[in-house]
C-alpha positions as CSV (number, residue, x, y, z in Angstrom):
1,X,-37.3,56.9,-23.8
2,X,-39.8,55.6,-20.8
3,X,-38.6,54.2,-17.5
4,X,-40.8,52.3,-15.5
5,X,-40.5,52.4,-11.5
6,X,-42.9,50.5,-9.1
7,X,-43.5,51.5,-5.5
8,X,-44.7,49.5,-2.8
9,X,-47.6,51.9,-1.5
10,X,-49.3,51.2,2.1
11,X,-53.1,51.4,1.1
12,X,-56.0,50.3,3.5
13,X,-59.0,52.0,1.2
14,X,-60.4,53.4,-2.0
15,X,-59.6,57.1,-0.1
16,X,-56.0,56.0,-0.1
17,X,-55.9,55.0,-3.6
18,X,-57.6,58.3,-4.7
19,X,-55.1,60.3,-2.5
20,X,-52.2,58.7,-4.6
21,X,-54.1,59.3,-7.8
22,X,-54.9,62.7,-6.7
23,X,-50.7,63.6,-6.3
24,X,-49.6,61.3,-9.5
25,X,-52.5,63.8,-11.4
26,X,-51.7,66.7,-10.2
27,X,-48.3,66.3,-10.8
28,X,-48.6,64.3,-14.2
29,X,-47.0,66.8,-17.1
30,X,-44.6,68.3,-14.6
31,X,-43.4,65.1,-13.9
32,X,-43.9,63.6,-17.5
33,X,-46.2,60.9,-16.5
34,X,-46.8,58.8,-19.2
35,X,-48.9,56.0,-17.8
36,X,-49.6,54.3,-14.5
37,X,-51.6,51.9,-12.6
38,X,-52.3,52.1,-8.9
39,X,-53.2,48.3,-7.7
40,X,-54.9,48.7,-4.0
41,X,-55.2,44.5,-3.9
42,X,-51.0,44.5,-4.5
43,X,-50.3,47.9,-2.3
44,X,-48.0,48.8,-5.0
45,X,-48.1,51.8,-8.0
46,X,-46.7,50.9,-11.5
47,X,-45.7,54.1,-13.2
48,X,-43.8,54.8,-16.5
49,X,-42.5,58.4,-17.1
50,X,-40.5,60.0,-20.0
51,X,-36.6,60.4,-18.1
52,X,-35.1,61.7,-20.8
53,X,-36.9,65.2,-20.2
54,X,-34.1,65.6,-18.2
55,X,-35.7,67.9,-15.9
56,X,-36.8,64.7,-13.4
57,X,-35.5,61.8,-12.2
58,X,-36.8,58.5,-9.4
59,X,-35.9,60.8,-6.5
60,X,-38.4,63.4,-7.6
61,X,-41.2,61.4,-8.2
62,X,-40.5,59.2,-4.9
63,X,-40.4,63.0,-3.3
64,X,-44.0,64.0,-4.4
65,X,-45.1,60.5,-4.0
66,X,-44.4,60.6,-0.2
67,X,-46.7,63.8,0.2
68,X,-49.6,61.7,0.3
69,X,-48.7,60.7,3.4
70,X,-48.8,57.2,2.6
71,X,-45.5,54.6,3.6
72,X,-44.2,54.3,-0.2
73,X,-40.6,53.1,-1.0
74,X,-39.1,52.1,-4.1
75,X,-39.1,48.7,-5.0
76,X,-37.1,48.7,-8.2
């Protein structure tokens, strides 16, 4: 089963929508990301991941997310 979370992401450039990409990557089979979309016109990231892997929850991503150093919160 997927869950889907979006995050308002603070994004002023291209370089700040790569950085995001570059952590949601990096991170994507730990994590078990199964899609997502990063939208630098909405400041927000749409991203679905598999949460009955058990092994990750919204905490975790919202963790790794944050080490871009971007603002980033949770909107639902």
């Amino acid at each position: 089963m997927s869950k889907t979370l979006i995050f308002d992401c603070k994004m002023s450039c291209g370089g700040c929508s790569s950085a995001v990409e570059r952590v949601i990557t990096k991170n994507q089979e730990k994590l078990h990301i199964i899609n997502f979309n990063i939208s630098l016109e909405k400041q927000e990231l749409v991203l679905e991941y598999d949460d009955l892997a058990g092994d990750v929850d919204d905490n975790l991503i919202f963790e790794k997310l944050k080490k871009t150093g971007k603002v980033v919160a949770l909107r639902s």
